[in-house]
N, C-alpha and C positions, 0 to 999 in steps of 0.2 A: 726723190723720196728715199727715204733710209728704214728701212723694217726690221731694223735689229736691236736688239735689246740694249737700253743705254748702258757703255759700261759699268756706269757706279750700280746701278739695279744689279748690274751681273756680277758684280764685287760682292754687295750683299749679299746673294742668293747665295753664292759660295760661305759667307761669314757666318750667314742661319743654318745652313748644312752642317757646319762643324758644330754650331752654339748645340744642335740639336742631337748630335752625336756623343759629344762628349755630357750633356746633361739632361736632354728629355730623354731620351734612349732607357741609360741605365737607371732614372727613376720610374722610368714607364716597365721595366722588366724586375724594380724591385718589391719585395714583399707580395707577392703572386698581384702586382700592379695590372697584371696584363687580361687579369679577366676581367679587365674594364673591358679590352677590346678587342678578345677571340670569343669564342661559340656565347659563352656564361654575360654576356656584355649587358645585357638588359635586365636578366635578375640582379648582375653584378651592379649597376647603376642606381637600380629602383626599388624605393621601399614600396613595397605593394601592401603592406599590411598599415602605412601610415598616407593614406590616400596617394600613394601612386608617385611622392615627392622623390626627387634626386636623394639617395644615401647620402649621409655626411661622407664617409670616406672618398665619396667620388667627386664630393664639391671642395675637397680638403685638396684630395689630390688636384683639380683642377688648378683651388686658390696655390699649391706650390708652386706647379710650372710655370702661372704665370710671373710668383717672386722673381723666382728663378731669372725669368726672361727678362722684369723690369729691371734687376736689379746688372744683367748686360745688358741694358740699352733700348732692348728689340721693342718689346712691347709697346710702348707708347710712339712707335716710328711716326704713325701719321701725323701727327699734334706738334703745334709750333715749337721751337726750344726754349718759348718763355715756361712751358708745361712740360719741361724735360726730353721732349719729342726732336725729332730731327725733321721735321719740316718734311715729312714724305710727300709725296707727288697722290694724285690718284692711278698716275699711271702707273706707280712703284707700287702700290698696292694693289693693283688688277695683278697682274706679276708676281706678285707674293703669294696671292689667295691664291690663283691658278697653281703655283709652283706646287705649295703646299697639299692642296685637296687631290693633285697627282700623284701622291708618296701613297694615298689609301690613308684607310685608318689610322690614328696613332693621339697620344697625346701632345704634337706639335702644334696640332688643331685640328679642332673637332665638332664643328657647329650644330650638333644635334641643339647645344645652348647654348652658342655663338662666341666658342672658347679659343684662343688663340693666342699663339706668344706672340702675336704680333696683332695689338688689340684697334675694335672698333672704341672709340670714347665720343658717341654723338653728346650725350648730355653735359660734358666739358664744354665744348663746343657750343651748344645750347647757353649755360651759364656766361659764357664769355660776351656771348653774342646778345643776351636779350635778358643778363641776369643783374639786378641794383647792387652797388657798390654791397652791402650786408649780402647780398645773394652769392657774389662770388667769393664769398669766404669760402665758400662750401666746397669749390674745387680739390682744394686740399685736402677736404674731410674725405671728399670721394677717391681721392688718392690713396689714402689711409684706410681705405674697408669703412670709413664711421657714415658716412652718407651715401645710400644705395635706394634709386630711386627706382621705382616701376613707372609705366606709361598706360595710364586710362585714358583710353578715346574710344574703343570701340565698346558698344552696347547690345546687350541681347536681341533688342528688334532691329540697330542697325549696323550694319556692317560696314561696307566699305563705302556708305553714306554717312558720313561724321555731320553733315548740316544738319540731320533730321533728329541729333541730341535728344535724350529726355532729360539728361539730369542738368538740372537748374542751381543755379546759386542766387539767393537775393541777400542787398545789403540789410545785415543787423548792428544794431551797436549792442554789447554784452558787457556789462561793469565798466560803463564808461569808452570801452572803444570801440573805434567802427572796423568795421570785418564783412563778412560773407556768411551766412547758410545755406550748407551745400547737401543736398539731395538728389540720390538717384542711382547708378549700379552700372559696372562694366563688364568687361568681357574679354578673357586673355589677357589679363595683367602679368603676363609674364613676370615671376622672381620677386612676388607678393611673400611668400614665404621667410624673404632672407630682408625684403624690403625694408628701408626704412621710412621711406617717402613716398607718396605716388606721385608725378606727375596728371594731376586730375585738368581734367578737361568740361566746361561746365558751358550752358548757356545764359549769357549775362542780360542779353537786349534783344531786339530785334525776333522775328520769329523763324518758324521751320522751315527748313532751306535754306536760311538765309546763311553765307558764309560769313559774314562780319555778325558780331554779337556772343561770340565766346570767346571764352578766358582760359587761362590759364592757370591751374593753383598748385604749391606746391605744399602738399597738405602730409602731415605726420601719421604714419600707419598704426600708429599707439592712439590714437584717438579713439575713442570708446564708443562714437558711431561710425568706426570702419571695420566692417566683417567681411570676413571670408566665407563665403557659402557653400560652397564648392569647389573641389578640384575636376577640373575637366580631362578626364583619361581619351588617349587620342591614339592612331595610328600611330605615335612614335614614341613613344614609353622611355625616360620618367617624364612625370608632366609636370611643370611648373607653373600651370595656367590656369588660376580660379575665375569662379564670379563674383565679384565682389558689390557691398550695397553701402552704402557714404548716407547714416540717418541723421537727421538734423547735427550736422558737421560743421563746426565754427571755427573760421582760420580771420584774422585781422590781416588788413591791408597788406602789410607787409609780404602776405604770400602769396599776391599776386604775380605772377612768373611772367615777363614781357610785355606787352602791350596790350591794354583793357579790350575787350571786344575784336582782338584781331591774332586771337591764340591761334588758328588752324595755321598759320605763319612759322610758329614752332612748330607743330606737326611735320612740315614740310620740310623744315630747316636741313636735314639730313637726307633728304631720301637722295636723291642724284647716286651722291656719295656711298652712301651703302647700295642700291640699289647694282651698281655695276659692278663693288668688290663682290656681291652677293651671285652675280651672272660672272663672274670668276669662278667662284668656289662653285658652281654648278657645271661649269667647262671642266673643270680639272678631275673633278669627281669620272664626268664620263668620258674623260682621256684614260682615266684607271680603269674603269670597265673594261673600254675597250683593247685597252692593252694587255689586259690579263688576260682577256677571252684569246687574244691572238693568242698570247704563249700556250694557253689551255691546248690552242684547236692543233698546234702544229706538234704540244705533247703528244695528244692523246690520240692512241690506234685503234679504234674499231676493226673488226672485219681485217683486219691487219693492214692499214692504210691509214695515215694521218688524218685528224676529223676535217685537217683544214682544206684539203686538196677537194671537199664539199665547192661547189657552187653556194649551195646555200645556206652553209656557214661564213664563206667568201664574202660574198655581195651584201647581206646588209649593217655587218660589219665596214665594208668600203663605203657605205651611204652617209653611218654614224662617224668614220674619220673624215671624209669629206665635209660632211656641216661643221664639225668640230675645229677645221683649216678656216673655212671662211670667219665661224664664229670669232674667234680669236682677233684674226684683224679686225673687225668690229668692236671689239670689246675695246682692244689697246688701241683703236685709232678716236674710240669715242672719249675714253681716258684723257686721253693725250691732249684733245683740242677742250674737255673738262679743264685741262691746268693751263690754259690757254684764256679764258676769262672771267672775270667774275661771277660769282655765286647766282646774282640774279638771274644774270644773262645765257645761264643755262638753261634754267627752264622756261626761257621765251627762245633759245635757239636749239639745243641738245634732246631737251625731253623725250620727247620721240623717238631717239638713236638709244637712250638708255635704255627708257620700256623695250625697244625690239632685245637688245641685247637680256635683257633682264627674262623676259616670257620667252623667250629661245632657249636659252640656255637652261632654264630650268626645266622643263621640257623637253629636251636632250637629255637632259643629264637621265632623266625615269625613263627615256627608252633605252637610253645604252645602258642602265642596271639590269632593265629588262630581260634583254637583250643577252645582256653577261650571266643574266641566270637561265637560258634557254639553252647556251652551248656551253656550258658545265653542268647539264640537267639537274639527275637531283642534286648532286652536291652543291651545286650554283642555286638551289631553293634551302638548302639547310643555312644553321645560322653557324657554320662551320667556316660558309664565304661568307664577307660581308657586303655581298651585292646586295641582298635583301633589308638588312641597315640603312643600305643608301638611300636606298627606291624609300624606303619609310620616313628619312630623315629631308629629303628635297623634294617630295612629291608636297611635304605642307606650303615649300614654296612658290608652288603655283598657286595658292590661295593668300598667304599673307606677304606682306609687301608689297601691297597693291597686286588683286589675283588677275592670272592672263589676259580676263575678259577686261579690266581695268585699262592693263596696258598696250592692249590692243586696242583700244579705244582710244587712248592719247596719241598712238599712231594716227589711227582713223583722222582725228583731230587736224592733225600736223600735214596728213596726205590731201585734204579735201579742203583745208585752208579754211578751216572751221578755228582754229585760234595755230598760234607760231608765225613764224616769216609769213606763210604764202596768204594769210588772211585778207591782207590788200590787193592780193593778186586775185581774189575771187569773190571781192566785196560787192561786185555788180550783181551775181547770181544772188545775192541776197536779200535783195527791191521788191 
């Protein structure tokens, strides 16, 4: 077995080093750019006085870096090279997001709103995979800023039960064509604001529970029964996250997005994928904790004595780099045998190795922020460090992305041979 980073990964990581020195760097320190991300970062960010939404300046500056990045290459690494991507690996991308979210803070990436010169594109991906010949025109649009879609699935009564939908679509015909009427209201539609489209999620047939009988729509946010009701301000400030309500809403055939009655399929299409860059970027984050608190402890002299030469500063710092050793091969070994087969055949073999790596890793990562702000006392609680950023920006991902309790369950699942491989192995207990 070989545990070392594949060379060309490690070419890369070297090539992103420079792309990000010689150009995120000095555009992230110009024009006082950087009170995006020392102490001033959150007022710097956030219009408070215009519900809470991201500043233009700070989505401006975002949309630069990523030019920037697209226009070397970096950006679109994961995605085939029929989409200008170099055919990344998922293992090349645990590797990247790790690399990355270890540097700390910075405009190279920043996923408080899932920014990166080295980008996620699930809805290209999506389009490719499940979108009608007129559908994937649109790839391009979304390359160009012109088609920017949000994702409504989740609803204010339900969460991370998408079967139990309330909003409904029936067929209507209106001036001769046939279409859909779509009724009923989301929750965290994430970048409604800049939206051009939702991805709506509706129930077509069949009843509550049921996972076959919803659709997919891809409906126009200019529609004059789609409101914005609310932004919802949240432990990680600015928020992009309304409620939004879809009143008698009329989209013709044509915007039906994938297959009738078997949308939660899209739903699903991505998560693997993100789901372990995501337990990346949670590892690396608290590799930078905990590496900072080390340099803090063997700075700083109390009592005229290094903080580190503590036992109990020592030891549970040695707990959180120890998970952080194991984690790692976990994450690159689950990667790895990820590019290893097909898409479906992950989540009837892999699912379970991803959720463990996914609810781990996030979950590390908020105690070693923790952690990091206990041995830099107060200054490790001021927004001077950015431990307290972290812990606010990765503690949401124990909730969405499917929350721990979710994917500790799909283990459970996969241990007890309740669905994955070992099902057959325990189908007699089930008589």
């Amino acid at each position: 077995m070989d545990f070392r980073i594949p060379s060309d990964i490690e070419a890369y990581l070297a090539e992103l080093d420079a792309f990000i020195e010689a150009e995120i760097k000095p555009l992230e320190r110009a024009d006082d750019n950087i009170r995006f991300f020392d102490h001033r970062r959150e007022w710097a960010r956030t219009d408070f006085e215009h519900d809470g939404l991201p500043r233009k300046e700070w989505e401006d500056l975002l949309r630069e870096a990523r030019r920037r990045a697209d226009k070397a290459g970096h950006l679109r690494y994961a995605l085939p090279k029929a989409y200008g991507g170099k055919d990344g690996t998922n293992l090349g991308m645990a590797i990247i997001r790790e690399h990355f979210a270890k540097k700390g803070l910075g405009l190279h990436n920043d996923l408080q709103n899932e920014h990166s010169i080295v980008g996620n594109f699930p809805q290209i991906l999506m389009l490719r995979d499940f979108g009608t010949e007129e559908q994937k025109q649109l790839i391009e649009q979304a390359f160009a800023g012109k088609f920017l879609a949000t994702f409504g699935l989740t609803e204010p009564n339900h969460g991370s039960d998408a079967t139990h939908m309330e909003t409904r679509a029936v067929r209507e015909t209106r001036d001769g064509v046939t279409g859909w009427r779509i009724d009923g209201e989301k929750m965290w539609t994430t970048g409604m604001h800049v939206a051009t489209h939702c991805l709506l999620f509706a129930r077509t047939s069949g009843k509550d529970g049921d996972a076959r009988g919803i659709t997919c729509f891809i409906v126009p946010t200019s529609d004059p029964g789609v409101k914005i009701e609310e932004y919802l301000w949240t432990f990680n400030m600015p928020t992009d996250h309304p409620r939004v309500s879809f009143t008698n809403v009329w989209v013709p055939d044509s915007a039906v997005f994938g297959p009738p009655d078997f949308g939660l399929a899209l739903a699903q299409h991505f998560v693997h994928e993100n789901r372990i860059r995501q337990a990346a970027s949670s590892l690396g984050a608290a590799e930078y904790c905990i590496e900072e608190s080390v340099k803090y402890a063997r700075q700083r002299k109390p009592f005229g004595a290094a903080l580190a030469k503590n036992q109990a500063i020592q030891w549970p710092l040695v707990e959180l780099a120890t998970q952080c050793e194991m984690l790692r091969l976990l994450i690159f070994k689950t990667a790895w045998e990820m590019d290893q087969m097909p898409k479906p055949e992950v989540e009837k073999r892999l699912s379970d190795k991803v959720s463990m790596c996914n609810y781990w890793a996030n979950r590390l990562c908020c105690e070693a922020a923790d952690r990091a702000m206990q041995v830099h006392g107060g200054i490790g609680y001021s927004r001077h460090k950015p431990f307290e950023h972290i812990y606010r920006h990765h503690r949401r991902y124990r909730i969405t992305e499917g929350s721990e309790e979710i994917q500790m369950r799909k283990v459970a699942g996969h241990l007890f041979g309740y669905m994955g491989p070992r099902k057959a192995e325990f189908a007699a207990y089930d008589d």
